[in-house]
C-alpha positions in Angstrom: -10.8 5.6 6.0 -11.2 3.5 2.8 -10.1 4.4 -0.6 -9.8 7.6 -2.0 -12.1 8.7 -4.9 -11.2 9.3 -8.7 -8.0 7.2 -8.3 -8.7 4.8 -11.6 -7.5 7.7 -13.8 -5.5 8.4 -15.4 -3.7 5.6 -15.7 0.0 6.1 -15.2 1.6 3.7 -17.0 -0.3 4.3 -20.1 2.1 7.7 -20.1 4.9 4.8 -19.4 3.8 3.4 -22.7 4.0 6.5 -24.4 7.7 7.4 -23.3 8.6 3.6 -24.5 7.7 4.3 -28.8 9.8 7.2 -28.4 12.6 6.1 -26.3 15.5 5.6 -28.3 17.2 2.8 -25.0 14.4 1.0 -25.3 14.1 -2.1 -26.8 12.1 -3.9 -30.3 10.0 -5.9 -28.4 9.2 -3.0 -25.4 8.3 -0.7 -27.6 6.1 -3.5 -29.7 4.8 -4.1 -26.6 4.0 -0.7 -25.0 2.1 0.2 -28.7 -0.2 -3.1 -28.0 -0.5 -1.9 -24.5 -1.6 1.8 -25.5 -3.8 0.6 -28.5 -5.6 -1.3 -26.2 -6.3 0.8 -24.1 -7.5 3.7 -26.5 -10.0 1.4 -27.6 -11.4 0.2 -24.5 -11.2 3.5 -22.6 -12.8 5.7 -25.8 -9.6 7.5 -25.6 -10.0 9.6 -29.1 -9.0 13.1 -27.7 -5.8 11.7 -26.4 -5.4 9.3 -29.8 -5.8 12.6 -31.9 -3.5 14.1 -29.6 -1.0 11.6 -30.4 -1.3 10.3 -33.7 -3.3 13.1 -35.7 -0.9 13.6 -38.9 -0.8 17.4 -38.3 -1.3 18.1 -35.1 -0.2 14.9 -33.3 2.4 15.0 -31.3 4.5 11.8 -32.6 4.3 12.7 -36.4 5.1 15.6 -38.3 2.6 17.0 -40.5 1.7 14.5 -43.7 2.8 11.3 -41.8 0.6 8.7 -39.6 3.4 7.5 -38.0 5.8 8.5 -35.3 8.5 8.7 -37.9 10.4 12.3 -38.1 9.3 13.4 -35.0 12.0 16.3 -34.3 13.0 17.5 -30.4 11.6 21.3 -31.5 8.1 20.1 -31.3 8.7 18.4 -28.3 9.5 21.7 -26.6 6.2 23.5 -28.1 4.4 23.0 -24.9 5.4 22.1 -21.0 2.5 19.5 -21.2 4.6 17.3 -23.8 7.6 18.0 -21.7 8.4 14.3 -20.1 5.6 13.0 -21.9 8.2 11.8 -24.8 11.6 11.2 -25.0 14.3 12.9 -27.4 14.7 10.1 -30.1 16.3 9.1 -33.2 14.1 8.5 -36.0 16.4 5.4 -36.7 15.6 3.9 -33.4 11.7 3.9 -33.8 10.7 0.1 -33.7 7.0 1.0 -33.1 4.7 3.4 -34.9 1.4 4.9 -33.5 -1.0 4.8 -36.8 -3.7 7.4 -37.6 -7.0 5.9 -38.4 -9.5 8.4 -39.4 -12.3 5.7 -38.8 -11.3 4.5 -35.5 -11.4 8.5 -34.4 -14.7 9.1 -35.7 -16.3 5.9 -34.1 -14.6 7.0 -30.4 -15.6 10.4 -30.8 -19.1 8.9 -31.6 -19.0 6.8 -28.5 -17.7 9.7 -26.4 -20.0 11.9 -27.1 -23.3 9.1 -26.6 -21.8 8.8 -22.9 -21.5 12.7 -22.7 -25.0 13.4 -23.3 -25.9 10.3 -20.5 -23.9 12.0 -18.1 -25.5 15.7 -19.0 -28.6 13.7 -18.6 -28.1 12.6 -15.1 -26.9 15.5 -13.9 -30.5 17.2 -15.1 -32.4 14.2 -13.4 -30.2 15.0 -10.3 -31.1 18.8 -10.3 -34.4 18.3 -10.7 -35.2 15.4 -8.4 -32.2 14.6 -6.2 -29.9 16.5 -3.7 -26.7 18.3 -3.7 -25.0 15.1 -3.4 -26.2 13.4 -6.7 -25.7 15.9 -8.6 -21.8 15.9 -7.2 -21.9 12.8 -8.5 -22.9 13.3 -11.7 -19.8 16.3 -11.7 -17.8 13.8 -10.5 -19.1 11.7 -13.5 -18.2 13.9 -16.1 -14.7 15.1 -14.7 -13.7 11.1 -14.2 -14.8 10.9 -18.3 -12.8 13.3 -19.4 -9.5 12.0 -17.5 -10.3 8.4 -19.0 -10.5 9.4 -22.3 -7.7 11.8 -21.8 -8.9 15.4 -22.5 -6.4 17.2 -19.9 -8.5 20.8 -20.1 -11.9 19.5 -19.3 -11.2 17.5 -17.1 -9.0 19.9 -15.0 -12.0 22.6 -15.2 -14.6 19.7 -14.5 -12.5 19.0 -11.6 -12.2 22.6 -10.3 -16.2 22.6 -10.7 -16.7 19.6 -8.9 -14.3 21.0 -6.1 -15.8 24.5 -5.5 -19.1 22.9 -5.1 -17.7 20.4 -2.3 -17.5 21.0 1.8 -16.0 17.7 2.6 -12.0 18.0 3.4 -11.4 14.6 2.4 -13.1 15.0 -1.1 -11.4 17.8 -2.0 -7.6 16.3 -1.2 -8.6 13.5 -3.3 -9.9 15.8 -6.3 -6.6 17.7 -6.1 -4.6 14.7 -6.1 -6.3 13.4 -9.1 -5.4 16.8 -10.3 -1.8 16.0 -9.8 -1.9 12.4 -11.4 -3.4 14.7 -14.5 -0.4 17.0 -14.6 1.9 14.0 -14.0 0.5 11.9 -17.2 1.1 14.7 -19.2 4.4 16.0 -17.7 2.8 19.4 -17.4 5.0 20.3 -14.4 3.5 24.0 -13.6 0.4 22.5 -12.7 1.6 19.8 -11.3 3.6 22.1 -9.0 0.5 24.4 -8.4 -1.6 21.3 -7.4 1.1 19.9 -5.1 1.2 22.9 -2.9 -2.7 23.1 -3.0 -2.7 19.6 -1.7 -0.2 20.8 1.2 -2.2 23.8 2.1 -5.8 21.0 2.4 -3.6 18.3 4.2 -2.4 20.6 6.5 -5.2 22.1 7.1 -7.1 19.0 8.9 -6.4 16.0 6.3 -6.5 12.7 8.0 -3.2 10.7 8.3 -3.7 8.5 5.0 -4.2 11.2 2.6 -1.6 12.8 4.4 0.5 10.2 3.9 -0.2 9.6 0.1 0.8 13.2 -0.2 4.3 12.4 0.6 4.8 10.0 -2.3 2.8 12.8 -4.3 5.3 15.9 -3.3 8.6 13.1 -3.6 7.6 12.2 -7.3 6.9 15.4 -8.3 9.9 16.8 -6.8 12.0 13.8 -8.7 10.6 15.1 -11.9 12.5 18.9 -11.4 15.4 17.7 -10.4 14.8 18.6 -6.6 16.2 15.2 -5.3 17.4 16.4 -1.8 13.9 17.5 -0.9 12.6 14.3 -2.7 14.6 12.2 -1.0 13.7 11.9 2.9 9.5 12.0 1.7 9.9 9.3 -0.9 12.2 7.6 2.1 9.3 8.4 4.8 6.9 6.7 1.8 8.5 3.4 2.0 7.2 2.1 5.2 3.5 2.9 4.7 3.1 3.4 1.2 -0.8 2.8 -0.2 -0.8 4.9 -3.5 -1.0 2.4 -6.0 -2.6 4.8 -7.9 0.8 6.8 -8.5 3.7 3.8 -9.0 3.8 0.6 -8.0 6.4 -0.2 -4.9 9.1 -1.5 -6.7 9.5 2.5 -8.7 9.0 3.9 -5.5 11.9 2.1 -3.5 13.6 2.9 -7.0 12.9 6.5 -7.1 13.8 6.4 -3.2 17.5 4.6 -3.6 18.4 7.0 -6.2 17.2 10.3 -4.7 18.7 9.5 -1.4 22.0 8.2 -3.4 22.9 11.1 -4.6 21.8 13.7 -1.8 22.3 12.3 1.8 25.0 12.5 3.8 27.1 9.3 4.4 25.3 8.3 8.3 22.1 9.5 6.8 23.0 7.3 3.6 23.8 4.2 6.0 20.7 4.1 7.9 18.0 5.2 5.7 19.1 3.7 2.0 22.2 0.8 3.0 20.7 -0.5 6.2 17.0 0.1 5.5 14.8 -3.2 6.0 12.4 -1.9 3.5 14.9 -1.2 0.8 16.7 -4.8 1.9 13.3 -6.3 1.2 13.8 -5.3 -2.7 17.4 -4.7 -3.0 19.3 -7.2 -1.0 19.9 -10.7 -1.2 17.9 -14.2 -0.4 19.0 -13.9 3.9 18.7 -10.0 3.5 15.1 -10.2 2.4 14.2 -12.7 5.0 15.3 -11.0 7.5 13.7 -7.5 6.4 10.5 -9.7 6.2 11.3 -10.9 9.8 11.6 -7.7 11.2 15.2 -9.0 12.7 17.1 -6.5 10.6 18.2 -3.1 12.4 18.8 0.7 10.1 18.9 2.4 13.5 21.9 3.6 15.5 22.6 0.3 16.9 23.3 -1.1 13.3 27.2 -0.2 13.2 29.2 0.4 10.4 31.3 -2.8 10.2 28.3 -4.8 9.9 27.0 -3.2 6.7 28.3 -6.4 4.5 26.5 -9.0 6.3 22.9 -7.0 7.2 21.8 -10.4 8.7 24.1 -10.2 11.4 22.1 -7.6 12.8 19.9 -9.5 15.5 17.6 -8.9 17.5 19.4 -8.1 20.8 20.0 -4.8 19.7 18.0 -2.2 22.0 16.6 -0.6 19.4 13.2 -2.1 18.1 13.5 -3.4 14.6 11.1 -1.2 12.2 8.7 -3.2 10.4 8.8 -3.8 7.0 5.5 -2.4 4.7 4.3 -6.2 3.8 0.9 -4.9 2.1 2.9 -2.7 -0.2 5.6 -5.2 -0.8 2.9 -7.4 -2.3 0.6 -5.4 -3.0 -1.8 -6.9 -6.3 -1.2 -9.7 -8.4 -0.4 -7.8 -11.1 1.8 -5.4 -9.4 4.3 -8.1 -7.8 4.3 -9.8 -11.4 5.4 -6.5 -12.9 7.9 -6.1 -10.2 9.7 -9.5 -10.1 10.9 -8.8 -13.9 13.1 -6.2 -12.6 16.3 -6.8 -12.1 17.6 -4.6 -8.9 21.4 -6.1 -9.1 23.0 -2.7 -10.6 20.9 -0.6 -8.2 22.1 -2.6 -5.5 25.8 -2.3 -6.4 25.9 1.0 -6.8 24.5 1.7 -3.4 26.8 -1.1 -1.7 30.0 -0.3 -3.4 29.6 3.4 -2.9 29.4 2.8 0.9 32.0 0.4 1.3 34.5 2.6 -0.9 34.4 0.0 -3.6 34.9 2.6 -6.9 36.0 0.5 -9.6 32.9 -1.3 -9.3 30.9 1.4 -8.5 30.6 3.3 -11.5 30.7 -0.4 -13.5 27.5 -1.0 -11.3 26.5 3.5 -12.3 26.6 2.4 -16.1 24.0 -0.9 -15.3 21.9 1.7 -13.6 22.0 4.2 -15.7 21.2 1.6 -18.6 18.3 -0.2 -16.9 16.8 2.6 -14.8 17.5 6.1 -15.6 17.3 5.5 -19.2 13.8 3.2 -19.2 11.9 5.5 -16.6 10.1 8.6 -17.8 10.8 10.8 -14.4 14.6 9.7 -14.8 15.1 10.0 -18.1 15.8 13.8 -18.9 18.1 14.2 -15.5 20.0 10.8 -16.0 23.3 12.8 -17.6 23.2 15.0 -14.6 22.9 12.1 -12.0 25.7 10.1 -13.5 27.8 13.0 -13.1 26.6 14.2 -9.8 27.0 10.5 -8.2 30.0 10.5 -10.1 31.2 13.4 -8.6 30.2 12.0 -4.7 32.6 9.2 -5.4 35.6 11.6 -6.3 34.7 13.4 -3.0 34.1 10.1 -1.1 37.8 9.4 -1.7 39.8 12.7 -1.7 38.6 13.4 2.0 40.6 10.8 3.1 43.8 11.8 1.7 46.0 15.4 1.3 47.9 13.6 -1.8 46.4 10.7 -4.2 48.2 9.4 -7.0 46.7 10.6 -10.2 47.5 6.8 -11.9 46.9 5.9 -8.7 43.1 6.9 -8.5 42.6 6.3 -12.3 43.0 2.8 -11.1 40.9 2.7 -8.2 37.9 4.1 -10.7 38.6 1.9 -14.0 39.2 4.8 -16.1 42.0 6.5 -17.7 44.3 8.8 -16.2 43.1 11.5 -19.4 39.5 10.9 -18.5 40.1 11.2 -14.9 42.2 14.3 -15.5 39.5 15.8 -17.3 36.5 15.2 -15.5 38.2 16.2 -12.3 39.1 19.5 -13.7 35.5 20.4 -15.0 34.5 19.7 -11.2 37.6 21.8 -9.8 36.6 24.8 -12.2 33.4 25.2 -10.5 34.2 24.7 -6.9 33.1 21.0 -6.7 36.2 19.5 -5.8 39.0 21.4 -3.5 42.1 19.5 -4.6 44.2 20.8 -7.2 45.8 18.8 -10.5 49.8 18.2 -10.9 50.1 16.4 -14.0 54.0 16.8 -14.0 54.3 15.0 -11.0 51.0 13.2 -11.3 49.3 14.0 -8.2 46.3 15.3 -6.7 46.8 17.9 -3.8 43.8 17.9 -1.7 42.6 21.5 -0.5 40.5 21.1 2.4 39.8 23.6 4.5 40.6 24.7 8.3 37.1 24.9 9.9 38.5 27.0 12.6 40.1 29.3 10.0 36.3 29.5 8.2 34.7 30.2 11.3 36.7 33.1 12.0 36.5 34.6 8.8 32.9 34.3 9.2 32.7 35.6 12.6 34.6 38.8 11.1 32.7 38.6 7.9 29.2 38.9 9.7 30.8 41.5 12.1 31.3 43.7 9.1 27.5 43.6 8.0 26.5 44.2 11.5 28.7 47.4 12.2 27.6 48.5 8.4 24.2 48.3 9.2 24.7 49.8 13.2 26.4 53.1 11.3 23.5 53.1 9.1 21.0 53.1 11.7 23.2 55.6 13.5 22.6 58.0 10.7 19.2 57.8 10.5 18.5 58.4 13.7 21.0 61.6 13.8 18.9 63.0 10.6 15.5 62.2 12.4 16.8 63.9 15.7 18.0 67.2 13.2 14.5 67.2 11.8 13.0 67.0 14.9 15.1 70.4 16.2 
């Protein structure tokens, strides 16, 4: 099977770096840091379209015109283009710790340099025409459509992409160019094309893709779908991802169990929430504690049916003399390269894991405590969670008010401020945004300070279905009545 080709670029987390200098939650010495980190890599990859596009003083995307610094960047030019869309954050000027200078020498020796390895790629691929076969002069293609993605020209190396595809029979070769095609769209957070790539992925894969690119297409489809705010569809591939995931290339694990918890958080239903996100060995392996992880790495720990509720506090207690086989955990991915476990053992999963155990267990004073940590450490530092954090906060928000209320007719409205560590005014008020738009059925008394709980009668919504759908159907029987009466006039 092997690896895939055109996977080193681009590089991901140099668009991570990019989000940091103009991130206004993150901190001095990340933002010091992720301007090292892209300088760097500018350098060494020959990256002057992308430094232009960047730091140019007029038509760079972190100044405004006159400046060579990121300073006075304003939201309105963010929202020129869809490829700048989650490339940035929206900033404060004041907040800036790290500048991205413009150095007219620098460009002109990169464009230098860029264009010396141009010509010895337009070289080969005349050497290849004239001497070789089909297949080294797709490899020269390749050549030049994997140059332009280092150095970060996004047009060229999209059409050099397409070239090199139309000219390829192989199945397998052309999934991998289209995936590149997504990483592309991802790095620059152009979503359209992203989305257009994604489905022309699907249609290959499905059309006779072997299971490993098949599989890499699921953490593909789940990130993308993360990035517009689709996380119920995100949610069960980025889950499926977990236990097989090779694509290095897109995030390392750690993100990916991230991106997983949260999608499936905020969308599942509670059983589905239990066994694929609270009992999950794979998301124990990173999320729980010391026994919780060894027993994920064991295998011993349980997410199927067998795993019942009571036992959700002490996962360990799940043994092995349950009928149903334990599923295995994805050691290669857990570990994955040196570089990647380093990067993932400075994160700290704590709030993560709080929110998704004291949701479950009905704990809400500490759940949205544990909401604030992740929303501070996660939502606010990642640059696929970062424009839909406000909305999360509020939606899990929302799934705790609903968690409780179901259980009830009549709360307390002091009552339930106190179970949530708020005030009774900011409970009263938040409630009522979510009542106004059908959210919440329960109604406010704030003279007798209660909540009334509307839920209602299934048997009472079935039949005014039933009669609801008989309505359409005898509309559309008289309709057809009618027509067939004119057609039988005509016909006399």
């Amino acid at each position: 099977m092997g690896d895939i080709l055109y996977a080193s670029y681009p590089d991901l987390s140099l668009s991570q770096h990019i989000f940091h200098l103009t991130n206004p939650h993150s901190t001095e010495r990340t933002q010091q840091t992720s301007l090292t980190k892209l300088q760097d890599a500018i350098k060494e990859h020959k990256m002057a379209p992308l430094y232009r596009h960047l730091a140019h003083p007029v038509d760079g995307i972190l100044n405004v015109p006159g400046q060579g610094s990121s300073e006075g960047f304003s939201q309105p030019i963010r929202r020129q283009s869809s490829s700048v869309g989650n490339l940035l954050a929206t900033r404060r000027s004041s907040a800036v710790h790290a500048t991205l200078p413009w150095d007219e020498e620098l460009y002109d020796s990169l464009v230098k340099e860029n264009e010396t390895e141009l010509e010895g790629i337009a070289k080969e691929e005349e050497e290849a025409a004239e001497k070789a076969g089909e297949t080294e002069i797709q490899s020269a293609r390749g050549k030049r459509a994997e140059f332009y993605t280092r150095i970060g020209e996004k047009d060229k190396a999209i059409s050099a992409f397409d070239a090199v595809f139309e000219k390829t029979g192989i199945l397998g070769t052309k999934i991998d160019i289209v995936l590149a095609l997504i990483r592309i769209g991802l790095f620059f957070g152009d979503r359209v094309h992203t989305k257009k790539s994604v489905e022309r992925a699907g249609a290959l894969v499905e059309s006779g893709g072997d299971w490993d690119r098949r599989n890499r297409l699921k953490a593909y489809q789940g990130l993308h779908l993360l990035t517009v705010r689709s996380y119920s569809s995100a949610a069960p591939l980025l889950l499926d991802s977990l236990s097989t995931f090779t694509s290095y290339e897109l995030c390392n694990y750690s993100s990916l169990v991230i991106y997983a918890v949260l999608a499936g958080s905020v969308s599942l239903k509670r059983v589905d929430f239990k066994s694929k996100v609270v009992d999950a060995p794979e998301i124990k392996a990173i999320l729980g504690d010391s026994d919780d992880k060894l027993s994920a790495l064991s295998g011993a720990m349980s997410s199927g049916p067998s795993a019942g509720e009571k036992d959700m506090k002490d996962a360990s207690s799940a043994t092995t003399s349950t009928a149903t086989p334990a599923p295995l955990v994805n050691l290669t991915a857990i570990g994955g390269s040196s570089t990647d476990q380093i990067a993932e053992n400075e994160i700290d999963f704590k709030p993560l894991a709080n929110v998704v155990n004291s949701l479950y267990a009905g704990n809400y004073q500490s759940f949205f405590g544990a909401l604030a940590g992740v929303e501070d450490n996660f939502l606010s530092q990642d640059r696929y969670l970062y424009e839909h954090r406000q909305w999360f906060v509020r939606e899990m928000r929302l799934r705790g008010y609903q968690q409780l209320l179901q259980s009830y007719r009549v709360v307390g409205l002091r009552s339930m401020a106190k179970d949530f560590g708020v005030s009774v005014d900011f409970l009263d008020k938040d409630l009522s945004n979510f009542i106004a738009t059908d959210r919440v059925p329960c109604t406010i008394d704030r003279v007798n300070e209660v909540i009334e709980t509307n839920r209602p009668d299934d048997k009472n919504k079935q039949y005014v279905d039933v009669v609801k759908q008989g309505d359409h159907l005898i509309t559309k029987l008289q309709k057809y009545g009618q027509s067939v009466r004119l057609r039988g006039s005509e016909r006399g």
